[in-house]
N, CA, C and O of each residue as an XYZ file, in Angstrom:
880
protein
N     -30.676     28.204      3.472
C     -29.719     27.327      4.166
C     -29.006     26.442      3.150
O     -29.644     25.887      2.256
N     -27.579     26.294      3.293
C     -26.822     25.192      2.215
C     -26.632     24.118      2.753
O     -27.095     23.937      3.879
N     -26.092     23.375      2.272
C     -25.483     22.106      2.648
C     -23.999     22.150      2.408
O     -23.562     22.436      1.293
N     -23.144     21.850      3.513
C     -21.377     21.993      3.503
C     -20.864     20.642      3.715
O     -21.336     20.105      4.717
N     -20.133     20.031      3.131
C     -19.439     18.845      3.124
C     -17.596     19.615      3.359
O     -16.936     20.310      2.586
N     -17.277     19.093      4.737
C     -16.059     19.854      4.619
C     -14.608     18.783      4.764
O     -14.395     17.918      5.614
N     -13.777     19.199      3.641
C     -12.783     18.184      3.936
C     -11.037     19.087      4.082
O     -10.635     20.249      4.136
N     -10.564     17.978      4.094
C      -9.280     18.066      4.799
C      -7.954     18.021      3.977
O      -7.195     17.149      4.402
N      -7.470     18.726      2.913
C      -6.023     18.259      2.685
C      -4.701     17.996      2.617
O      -4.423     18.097      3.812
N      -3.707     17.736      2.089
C      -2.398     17.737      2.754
C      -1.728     17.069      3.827
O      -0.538     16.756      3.830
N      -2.636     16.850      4.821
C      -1.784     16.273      6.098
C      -1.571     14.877      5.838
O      -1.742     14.290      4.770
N      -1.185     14.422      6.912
C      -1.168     14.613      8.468
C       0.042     15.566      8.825
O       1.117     15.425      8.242
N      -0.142     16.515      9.767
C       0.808     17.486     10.489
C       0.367     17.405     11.481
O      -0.576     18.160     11.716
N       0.751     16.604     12.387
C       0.807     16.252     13.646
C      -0.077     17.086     14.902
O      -0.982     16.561     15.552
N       0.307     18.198     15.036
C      -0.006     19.023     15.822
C      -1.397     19.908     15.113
O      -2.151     20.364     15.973
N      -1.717     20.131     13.957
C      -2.389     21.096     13.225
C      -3.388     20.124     13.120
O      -4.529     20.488     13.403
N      -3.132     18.485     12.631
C      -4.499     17.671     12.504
C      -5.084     17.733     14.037
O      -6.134     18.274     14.383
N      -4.294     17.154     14.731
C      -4.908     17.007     16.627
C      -5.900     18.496     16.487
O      -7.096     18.558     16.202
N      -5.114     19.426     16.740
C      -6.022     20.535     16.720
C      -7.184     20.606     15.739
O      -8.128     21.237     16.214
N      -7.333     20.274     14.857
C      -8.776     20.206     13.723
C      -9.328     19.036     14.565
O     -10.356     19.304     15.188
N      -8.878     17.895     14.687
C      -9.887     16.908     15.175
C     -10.694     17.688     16.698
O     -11.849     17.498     17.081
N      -9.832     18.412     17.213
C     -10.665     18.846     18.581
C     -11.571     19.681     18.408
O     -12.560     19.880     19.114
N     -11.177     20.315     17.233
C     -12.417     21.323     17.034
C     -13.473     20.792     16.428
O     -14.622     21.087     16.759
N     -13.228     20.075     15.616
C     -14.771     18.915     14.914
C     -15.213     18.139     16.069
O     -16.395     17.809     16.164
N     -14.479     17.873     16.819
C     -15.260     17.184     18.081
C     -16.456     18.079     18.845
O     -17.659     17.871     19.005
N     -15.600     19.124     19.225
C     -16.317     19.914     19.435
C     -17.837     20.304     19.098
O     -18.753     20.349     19.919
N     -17.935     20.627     17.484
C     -18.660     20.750     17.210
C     -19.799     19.907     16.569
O     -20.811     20.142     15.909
N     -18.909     18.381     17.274
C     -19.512     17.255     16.617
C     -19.882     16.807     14.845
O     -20.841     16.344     14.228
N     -18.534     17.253     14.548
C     -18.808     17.214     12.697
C     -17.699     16.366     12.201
O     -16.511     16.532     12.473
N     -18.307     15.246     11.287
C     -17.201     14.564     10.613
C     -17.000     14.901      9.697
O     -17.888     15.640      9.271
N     -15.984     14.707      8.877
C     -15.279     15.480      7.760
C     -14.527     13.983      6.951
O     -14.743     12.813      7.267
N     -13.750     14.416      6.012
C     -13.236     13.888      4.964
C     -11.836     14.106      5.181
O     -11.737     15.330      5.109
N     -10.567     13.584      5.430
C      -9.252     13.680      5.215
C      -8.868     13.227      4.027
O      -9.471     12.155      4.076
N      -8.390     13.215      3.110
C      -7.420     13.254      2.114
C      -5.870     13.620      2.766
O      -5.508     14.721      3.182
N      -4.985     12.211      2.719
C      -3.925     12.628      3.416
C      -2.663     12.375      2.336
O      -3.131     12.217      1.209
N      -1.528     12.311      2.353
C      -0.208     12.447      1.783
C       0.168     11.436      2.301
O       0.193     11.088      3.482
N       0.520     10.869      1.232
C       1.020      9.246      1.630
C       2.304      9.290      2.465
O       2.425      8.546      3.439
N       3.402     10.273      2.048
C       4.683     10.445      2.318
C       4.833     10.564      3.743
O       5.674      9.973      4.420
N       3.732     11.578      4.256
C       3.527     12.334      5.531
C       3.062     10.702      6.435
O       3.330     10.822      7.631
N       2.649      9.750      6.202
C       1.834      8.630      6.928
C       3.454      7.776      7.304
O       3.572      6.872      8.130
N       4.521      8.327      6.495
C       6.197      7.671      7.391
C       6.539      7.992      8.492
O       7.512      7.485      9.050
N       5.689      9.032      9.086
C       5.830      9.847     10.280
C       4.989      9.324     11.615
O       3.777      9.534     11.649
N       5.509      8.784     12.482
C       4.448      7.914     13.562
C       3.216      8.919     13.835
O       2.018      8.674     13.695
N       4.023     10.501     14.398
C       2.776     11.127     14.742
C       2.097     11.780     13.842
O       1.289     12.639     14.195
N       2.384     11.381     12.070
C       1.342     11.491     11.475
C       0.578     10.447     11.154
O      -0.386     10.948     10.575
N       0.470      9.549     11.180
C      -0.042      8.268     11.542
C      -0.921      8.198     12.624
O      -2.127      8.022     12.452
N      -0.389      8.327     13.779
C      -1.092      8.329     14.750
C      -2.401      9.339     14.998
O      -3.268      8.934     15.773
N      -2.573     10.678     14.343
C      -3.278     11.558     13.954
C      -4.087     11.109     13.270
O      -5.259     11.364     13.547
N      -3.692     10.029     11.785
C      -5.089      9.651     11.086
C      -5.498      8.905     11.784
O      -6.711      8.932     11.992
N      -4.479      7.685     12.603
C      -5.614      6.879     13.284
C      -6.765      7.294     14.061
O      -7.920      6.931     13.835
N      -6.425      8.005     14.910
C      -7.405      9.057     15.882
C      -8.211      9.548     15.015
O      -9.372      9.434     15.408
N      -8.104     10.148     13.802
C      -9.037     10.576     13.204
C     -10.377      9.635     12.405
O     -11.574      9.880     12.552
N      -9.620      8.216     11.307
C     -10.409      7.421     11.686
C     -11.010      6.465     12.837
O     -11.858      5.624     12.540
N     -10.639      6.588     13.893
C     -11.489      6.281     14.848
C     -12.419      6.973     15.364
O     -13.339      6.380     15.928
N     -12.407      8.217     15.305
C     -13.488      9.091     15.953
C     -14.300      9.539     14.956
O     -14.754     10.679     15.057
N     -14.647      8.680     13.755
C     -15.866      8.343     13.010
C     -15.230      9.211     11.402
O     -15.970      9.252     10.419
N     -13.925      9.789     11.374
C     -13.808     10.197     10.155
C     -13.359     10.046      8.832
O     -12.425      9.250      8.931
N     -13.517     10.418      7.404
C     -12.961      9.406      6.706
C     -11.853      9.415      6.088
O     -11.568     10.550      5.707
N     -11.068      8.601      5.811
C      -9.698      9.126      4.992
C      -9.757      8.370      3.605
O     -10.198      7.260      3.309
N      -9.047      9.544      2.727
C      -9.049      9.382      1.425
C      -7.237      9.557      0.756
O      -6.463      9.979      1.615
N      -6.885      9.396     -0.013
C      -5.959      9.342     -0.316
C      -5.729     10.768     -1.448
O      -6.551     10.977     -2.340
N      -4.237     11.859     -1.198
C      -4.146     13.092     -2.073
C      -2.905     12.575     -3.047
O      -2.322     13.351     -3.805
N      -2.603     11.293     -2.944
C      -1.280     11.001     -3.819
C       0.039     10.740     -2.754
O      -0.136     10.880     -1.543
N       1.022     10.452     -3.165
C       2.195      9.841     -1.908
C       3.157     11.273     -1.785
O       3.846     11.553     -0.804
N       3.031     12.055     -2.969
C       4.187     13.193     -3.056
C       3.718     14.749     -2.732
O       4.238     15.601     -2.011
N       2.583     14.774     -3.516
C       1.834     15.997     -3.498
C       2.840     16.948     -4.153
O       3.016     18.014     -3.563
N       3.362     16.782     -5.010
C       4.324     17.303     -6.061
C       4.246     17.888     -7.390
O       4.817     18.790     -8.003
N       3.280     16.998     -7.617
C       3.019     16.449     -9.575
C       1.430     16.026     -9.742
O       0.608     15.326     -9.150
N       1.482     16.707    -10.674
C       0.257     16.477    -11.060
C       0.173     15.305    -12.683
O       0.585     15.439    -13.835
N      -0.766     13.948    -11.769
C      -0.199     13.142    -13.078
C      -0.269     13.543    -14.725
O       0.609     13.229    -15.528
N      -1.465     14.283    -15.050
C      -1.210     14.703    -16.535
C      -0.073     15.323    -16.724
O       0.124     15.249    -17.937
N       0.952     15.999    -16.141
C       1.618     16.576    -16.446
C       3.519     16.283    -16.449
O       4.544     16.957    -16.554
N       2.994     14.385    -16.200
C       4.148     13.137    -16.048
C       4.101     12.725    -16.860
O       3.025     12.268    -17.246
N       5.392     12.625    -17.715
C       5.685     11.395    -18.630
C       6.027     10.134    -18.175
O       6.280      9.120    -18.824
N       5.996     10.377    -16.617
C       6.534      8.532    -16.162
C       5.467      7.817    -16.270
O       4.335      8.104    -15.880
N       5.836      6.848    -16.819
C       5.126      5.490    -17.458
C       4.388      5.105    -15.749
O       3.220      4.728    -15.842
N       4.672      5.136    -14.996
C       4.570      4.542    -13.574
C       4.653      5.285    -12.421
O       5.172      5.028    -11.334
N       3.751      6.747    -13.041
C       3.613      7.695    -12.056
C       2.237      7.469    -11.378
O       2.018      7.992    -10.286
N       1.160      6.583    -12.091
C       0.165      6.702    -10.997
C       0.816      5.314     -9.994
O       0.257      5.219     -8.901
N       1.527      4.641    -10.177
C       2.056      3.516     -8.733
C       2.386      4.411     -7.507
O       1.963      4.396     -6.351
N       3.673      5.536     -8.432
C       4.136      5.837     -7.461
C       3.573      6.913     -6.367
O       3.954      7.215     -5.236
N       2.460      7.376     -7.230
C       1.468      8.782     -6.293
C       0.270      8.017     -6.019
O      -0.339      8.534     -5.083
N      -0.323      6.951     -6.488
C      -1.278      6.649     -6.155
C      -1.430      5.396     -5.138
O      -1.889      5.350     -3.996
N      -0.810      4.284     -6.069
C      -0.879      3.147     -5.317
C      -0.513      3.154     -4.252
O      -1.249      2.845     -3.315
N       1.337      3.686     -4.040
C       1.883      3.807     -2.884
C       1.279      4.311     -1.716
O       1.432      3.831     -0.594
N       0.437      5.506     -2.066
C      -0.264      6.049     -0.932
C      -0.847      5.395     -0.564
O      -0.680      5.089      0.617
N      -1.822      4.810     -1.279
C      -2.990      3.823     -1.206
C      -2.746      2.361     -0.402
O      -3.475      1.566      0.191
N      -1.638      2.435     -0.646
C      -0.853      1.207     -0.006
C      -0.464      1.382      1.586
O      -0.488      0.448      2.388
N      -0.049      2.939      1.951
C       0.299      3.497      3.479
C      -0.772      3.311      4.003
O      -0.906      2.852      5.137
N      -1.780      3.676      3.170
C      -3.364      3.897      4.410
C      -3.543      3.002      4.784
O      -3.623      2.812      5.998
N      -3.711      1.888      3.721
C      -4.064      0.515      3.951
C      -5.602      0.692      4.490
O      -6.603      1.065      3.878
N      -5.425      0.269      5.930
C      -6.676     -0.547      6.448
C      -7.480      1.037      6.793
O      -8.670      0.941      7.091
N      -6.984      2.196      6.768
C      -7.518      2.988      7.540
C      -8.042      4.001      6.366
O      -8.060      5.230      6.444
N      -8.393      3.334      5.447
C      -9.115      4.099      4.425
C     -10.417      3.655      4.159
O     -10.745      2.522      4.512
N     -11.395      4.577      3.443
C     -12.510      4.677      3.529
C     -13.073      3.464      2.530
O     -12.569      3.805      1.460
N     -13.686      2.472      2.312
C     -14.123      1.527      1.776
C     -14.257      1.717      0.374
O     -14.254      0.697     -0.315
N     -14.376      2.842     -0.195
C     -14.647      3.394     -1.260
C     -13.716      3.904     -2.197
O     -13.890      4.277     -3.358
N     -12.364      3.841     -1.265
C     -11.383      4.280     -2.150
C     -11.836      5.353     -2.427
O     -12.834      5.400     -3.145
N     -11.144      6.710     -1.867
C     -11.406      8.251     -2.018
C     -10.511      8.783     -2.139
O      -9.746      9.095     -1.226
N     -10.335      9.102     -3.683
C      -8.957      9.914     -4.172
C      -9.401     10.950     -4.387
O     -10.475     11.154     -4.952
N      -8.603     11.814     -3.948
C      -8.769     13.603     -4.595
C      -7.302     13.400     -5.046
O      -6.404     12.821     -4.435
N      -7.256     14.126     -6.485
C      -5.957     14.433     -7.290
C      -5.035     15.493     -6.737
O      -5.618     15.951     -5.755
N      -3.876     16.102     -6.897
C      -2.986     16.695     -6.606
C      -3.793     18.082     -8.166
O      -3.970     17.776     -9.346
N      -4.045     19.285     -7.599
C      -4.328     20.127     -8.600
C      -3.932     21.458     -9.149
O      -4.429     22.341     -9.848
N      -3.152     21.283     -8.709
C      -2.213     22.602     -8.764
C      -2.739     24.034     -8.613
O      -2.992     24.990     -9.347
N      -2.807     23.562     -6.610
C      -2.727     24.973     -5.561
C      -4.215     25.344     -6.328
O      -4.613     26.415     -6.787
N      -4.785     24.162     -6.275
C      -6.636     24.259     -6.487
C      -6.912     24.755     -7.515
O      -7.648     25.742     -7.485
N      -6.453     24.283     -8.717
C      -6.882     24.806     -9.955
C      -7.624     23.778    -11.112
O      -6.921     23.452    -12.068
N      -8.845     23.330    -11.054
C      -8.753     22.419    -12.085
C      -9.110     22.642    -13.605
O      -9.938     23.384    -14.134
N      -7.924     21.470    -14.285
C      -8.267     21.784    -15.593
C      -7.329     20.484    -15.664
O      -7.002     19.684    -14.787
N      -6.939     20.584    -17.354
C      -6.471     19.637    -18.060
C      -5.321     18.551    -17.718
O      -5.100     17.440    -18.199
N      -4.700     19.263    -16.747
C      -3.174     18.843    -16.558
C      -3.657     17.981    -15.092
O      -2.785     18.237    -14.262
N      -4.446     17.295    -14.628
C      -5.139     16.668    -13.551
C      -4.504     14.792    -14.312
O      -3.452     14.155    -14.244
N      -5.437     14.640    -14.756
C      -4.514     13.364    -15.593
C      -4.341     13.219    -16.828
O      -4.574     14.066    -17.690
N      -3.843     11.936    -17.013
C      -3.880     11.648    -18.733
C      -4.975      9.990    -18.878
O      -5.149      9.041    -18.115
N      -5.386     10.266    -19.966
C      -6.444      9.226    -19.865
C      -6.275      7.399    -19.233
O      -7.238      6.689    -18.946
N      -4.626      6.931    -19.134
C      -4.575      6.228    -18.812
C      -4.778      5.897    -17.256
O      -4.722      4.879    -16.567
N      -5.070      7.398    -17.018
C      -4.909      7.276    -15.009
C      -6.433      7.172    -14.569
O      -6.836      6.558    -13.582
N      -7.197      7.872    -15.466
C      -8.702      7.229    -15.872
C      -8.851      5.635    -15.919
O      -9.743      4.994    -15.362
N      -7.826      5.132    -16.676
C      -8.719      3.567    -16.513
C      -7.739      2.626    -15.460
O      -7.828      1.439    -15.148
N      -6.835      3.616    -15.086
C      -6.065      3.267    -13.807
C      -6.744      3.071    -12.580
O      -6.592      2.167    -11.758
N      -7.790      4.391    -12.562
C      -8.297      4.417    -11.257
C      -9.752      3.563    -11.322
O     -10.277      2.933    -10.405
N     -10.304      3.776    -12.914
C     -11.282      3.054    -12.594
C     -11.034      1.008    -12.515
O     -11.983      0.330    -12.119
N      -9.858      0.404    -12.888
C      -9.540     -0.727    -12.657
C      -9.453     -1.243    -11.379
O      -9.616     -2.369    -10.910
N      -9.019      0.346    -10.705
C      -8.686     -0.294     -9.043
C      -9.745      0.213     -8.295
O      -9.682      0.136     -7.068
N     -11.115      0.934     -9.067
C     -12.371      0.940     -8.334
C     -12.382      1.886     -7.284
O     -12.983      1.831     -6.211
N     -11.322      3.130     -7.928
C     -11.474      3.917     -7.035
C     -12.744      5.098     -7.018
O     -13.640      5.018     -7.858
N     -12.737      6.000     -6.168
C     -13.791      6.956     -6.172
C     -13.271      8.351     -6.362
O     -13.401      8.881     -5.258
N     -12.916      8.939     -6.931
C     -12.660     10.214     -7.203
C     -13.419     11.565     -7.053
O     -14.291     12.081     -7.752
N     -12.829     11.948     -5.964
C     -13.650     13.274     -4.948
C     -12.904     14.186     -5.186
O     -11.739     14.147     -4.789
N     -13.481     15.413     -6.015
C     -13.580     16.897     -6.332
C     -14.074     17.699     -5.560
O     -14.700     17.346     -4.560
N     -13.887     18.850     -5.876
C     -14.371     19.761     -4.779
C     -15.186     20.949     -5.708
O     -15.144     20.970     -6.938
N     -16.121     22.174     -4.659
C     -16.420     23.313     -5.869
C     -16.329     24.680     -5.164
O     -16.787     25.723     -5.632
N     -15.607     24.542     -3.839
C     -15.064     25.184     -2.512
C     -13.732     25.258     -2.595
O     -13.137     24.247     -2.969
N     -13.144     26.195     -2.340
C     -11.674     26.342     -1.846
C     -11.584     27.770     -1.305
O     -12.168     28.803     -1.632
N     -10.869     27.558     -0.579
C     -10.543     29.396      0.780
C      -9.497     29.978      0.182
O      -9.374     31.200      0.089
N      -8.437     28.887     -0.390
C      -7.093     28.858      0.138
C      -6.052     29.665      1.097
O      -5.145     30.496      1.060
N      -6.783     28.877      1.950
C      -6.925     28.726      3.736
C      -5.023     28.925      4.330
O      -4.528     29.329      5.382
N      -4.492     28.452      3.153
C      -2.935     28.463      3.187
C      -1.965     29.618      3.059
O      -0.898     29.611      3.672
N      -2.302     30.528      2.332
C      -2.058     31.725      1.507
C      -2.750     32.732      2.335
O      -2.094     33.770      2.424
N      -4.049     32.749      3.067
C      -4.645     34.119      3.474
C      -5.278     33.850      5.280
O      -6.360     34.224      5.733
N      -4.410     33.257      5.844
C      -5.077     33.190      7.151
C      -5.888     33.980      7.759
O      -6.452     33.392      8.681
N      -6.304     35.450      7.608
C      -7.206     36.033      8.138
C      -8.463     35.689      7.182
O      -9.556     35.323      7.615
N      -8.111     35.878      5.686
C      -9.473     35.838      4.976
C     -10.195     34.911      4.596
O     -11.350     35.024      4.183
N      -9.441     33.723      4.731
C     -10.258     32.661      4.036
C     -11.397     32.460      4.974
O     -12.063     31.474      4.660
N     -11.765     33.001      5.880
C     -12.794     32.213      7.059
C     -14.209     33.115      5.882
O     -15.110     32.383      5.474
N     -14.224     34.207      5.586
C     -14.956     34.939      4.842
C     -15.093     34.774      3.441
O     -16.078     35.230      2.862
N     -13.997     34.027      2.707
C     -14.635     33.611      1.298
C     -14.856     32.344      1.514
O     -15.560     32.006      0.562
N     -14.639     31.190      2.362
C     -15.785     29.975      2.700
C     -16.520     30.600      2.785
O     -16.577     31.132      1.676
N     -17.489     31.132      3.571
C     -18.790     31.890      4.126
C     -19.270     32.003      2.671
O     -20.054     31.202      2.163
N     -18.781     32.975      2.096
C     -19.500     33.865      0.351
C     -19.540     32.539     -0.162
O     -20.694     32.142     -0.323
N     -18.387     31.486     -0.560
C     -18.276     30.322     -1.305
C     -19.515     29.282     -1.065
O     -19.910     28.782     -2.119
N     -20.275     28.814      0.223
C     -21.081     28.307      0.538
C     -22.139     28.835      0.261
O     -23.072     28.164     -0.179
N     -22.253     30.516      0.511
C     -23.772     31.047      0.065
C     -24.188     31.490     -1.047
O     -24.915     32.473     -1.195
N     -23.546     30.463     -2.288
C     -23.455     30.404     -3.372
C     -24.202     29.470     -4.218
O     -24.847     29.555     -5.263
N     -23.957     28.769     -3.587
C     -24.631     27.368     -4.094
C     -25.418     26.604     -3.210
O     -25.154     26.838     -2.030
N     -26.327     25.741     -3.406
C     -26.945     24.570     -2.237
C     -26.250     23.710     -1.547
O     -26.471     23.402     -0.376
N     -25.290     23.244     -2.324
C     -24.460     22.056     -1.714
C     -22.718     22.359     -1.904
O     -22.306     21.744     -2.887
N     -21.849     22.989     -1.342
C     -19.907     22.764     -1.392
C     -19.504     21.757     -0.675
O     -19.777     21.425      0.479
N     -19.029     21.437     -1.233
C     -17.723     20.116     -1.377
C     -16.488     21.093     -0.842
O     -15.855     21.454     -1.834
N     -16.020     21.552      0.166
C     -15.237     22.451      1.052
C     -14.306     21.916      1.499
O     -14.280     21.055      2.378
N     -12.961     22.662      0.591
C     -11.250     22.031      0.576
C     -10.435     23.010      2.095
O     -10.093     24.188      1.990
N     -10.364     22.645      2.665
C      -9.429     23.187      3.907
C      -8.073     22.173      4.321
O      -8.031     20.969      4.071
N      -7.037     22.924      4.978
C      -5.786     22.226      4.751
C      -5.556     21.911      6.367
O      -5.887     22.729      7.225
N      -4.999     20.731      6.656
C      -4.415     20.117      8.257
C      -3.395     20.855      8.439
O      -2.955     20.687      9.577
N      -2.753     21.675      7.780
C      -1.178     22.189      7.444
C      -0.717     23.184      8.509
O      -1.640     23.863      8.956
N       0.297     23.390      8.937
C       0.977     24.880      9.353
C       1.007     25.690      8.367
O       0.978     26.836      8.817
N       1.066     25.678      6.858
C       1.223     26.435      5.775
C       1.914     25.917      4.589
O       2.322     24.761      4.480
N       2.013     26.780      3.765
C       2.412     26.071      2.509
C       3.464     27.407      1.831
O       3.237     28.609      1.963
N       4.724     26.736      1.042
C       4.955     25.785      1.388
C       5.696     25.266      2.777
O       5.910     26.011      3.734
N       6.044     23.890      2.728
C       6.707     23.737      4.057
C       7.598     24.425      4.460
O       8.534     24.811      3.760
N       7.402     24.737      5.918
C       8.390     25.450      6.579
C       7.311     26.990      6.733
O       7.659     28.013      7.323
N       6.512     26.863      6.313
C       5.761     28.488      5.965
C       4.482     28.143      7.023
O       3.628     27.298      6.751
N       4.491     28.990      8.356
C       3.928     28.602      9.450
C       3.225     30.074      9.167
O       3.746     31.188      9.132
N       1.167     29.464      8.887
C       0.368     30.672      8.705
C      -0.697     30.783      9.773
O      -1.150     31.904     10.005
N      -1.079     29.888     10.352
C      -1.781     29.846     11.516
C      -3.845     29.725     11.184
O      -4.867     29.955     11.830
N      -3.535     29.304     10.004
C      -4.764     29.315      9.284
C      -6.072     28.543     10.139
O      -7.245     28.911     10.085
N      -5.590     27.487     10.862
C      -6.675     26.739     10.946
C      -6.976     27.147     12.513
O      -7.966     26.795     13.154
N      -5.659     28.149     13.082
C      -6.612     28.571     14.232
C      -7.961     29.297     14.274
O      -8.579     29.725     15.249
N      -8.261     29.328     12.962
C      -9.783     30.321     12.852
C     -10.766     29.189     12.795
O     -11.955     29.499     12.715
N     -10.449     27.969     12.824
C     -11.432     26.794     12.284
C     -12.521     26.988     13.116
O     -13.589     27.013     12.504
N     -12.597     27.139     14.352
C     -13.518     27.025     15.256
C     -14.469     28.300     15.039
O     -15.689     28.145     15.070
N     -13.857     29.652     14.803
C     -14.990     30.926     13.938
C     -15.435     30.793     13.317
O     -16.401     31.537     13.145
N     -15.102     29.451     12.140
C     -15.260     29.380     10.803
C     -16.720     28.629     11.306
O     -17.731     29.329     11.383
N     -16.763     27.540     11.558
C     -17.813     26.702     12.537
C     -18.757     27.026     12.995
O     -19.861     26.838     12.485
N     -18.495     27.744     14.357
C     -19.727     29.024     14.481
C     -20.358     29.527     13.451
O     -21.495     29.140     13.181
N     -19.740     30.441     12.736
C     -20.358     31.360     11.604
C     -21.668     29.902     11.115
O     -22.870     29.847     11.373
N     -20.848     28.982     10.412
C     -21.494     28.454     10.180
C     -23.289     27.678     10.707
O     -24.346     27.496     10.103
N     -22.757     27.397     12.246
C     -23.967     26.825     12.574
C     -24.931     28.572     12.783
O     -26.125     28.703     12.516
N     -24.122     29.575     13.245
C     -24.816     31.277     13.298
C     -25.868     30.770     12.433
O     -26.931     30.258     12.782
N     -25.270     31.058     10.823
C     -25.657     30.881      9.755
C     -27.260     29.764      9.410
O     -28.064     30.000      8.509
N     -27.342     28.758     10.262
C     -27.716     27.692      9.706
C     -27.526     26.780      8.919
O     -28.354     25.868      8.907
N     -26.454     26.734      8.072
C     -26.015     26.172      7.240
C     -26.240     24.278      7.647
O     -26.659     23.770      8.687
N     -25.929     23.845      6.801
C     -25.707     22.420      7.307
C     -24.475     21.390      6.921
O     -24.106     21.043      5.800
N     -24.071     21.096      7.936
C     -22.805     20.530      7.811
C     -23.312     18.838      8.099
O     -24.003     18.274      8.947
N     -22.282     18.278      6.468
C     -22.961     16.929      6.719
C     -21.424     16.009      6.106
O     -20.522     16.571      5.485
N     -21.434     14.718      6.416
C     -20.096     14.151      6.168
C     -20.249     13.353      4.738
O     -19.255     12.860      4.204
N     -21.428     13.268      4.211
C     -21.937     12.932      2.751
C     -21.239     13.519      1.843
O     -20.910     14.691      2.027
N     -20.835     12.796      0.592
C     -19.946     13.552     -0.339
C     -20.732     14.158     -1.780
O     -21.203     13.260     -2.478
N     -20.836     14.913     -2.058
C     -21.716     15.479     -3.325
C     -21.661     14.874     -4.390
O     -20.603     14.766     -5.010
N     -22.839     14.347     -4.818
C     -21.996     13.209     -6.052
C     -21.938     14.138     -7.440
O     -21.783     13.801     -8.613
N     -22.151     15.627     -6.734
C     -21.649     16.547     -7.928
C     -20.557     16.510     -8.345
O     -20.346     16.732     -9.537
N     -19.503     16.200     -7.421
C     -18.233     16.276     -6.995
C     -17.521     15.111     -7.255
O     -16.375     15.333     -7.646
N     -17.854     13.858     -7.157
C     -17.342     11.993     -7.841
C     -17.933     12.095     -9.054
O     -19.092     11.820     -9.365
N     -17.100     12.485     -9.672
C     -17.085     12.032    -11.305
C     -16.562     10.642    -11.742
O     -16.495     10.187    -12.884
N     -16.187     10.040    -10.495
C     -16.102      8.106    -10.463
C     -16.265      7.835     -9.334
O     -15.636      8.343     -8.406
N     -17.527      6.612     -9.185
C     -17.553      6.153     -7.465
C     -17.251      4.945     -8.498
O     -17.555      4.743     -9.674
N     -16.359      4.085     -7.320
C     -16.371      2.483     -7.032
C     -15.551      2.195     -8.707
O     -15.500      1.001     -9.005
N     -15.031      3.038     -9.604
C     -14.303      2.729    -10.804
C     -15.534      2.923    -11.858
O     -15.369      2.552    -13.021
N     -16.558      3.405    -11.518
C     -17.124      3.784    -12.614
C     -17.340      5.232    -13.127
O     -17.701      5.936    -12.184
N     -17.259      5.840    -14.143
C     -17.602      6.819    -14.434
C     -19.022      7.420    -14.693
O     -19.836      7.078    -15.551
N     -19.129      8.468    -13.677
C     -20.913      8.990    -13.492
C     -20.674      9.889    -14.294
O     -21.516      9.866    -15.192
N     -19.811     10.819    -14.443
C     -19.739     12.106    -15.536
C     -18.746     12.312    -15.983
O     -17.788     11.797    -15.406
N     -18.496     13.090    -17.119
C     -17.178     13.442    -17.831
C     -16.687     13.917    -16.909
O     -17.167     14.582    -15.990
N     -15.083     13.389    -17.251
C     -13.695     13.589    -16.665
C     -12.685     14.060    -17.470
O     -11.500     14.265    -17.207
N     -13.571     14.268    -18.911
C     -12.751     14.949    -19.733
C     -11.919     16.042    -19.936
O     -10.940     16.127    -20.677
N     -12.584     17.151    -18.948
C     -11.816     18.176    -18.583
C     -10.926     18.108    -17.509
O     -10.398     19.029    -16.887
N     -10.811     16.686    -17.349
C      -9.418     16.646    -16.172
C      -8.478     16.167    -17.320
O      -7.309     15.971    -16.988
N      -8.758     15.986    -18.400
C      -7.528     14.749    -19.017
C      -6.715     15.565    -19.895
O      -7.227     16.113    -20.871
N      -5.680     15.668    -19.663
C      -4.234     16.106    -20.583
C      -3.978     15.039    -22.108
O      -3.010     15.234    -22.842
């Protein structure tokens, strides 16, 4: 049996988050949002995280643009504008801990994640930086990803499990991915697995602005 920590990225998309929250209701599982700051200008994406943190879940911040990946910015004042700003939309409806997941280009990590100043950026403002060691990409393969989660989880003891609120990617690209969420679920409890809303501290390579492990291989 593993342990699954499953989270959320990209949104809020109005209609695609509602639908994920009903199905975690359902199955009574809280999860992790990581949302897009940009997307929180939108009432009924707003209104989606609220509902979502109210019905016990947590939100974390993916950056304001979801564009750029900061190592790979020369703007002097690119973590304000992807980080803070976002950080600034959530405001009150973020998780106490400050929970950033980086922008990684279409789930790839390596060097181009930051540059060392976004390191003592984030650890000044005491943020928590949440990684993942799961990805479907749930965006790209709507029939298959429900089956490489499955293999991806029975891999290891504990995934940190990236799934998207989205209609598809990119925008405008309607894949229907998360109507499988609820198979995906099943399988899972089938399975035994265990689904828990705890974050892997395999996965925070900074809680609270401190550094628990190298982040070196994020730094450009």
């Amino acid at each position: 049996m593993a342990k699954v920590t499953i989270t959320f990225d990209n949104g809020p998309e109005a209609d695609i988050t509602h639908h994920v929250l009903d199905v975690l209701n359902k199955f009574n599982i809280k999860a992790t949002f990581f949302v897009i700051g940009r997307k929180l200008l939108k009432n009924d994406g707003l209104n989606a995280v609220i509902r979502a943190k109210n019905e016990g879940h947590w939100i974390g911040n993916h950056s304001y643009s979801h564009t750029v990946s900061l190592g790979d910015s020369d703007d002097p004042n690119i973590f304000d504008k992807e980080v803070t700003q976002a950080q600034n939309l959530i405001g009150n409806l973020a998780h106490p801990k400050l929970l950033f997941r980086p922008f990684c280009n279409a789930g790839i990590i390596n060097s181009r994640v930051f540059k060392h100043a976004h390191i003592s950026d984030l650890s000044a403002g005491r943020y928590t930086c949440v990684m993942f060691n799961a990805i479907t990409r749930d965006w790209e393969d709507p029939d298959g990803w429900v089956s490489t989660g499955m293999q991806q989880i029975e891999s290891r003891p504990w995934s940190t499990l990236v799934l998207h609120d989205i209609a598809g990617w990119p925008d405008g690209n309607i894949t229907g991915s998360m109507q499988r969420l609820e198979e995906f679920l099943c399988l899972l409890n089938e399975s035994g697995h265990e689904v828990v809303q705890e974050l892997d501290p395999q996965c925070m390579p900074m809680r609270n602005g401190k550094i628990i492990k190298s982040m070196d291989h994020l730094v450009n």
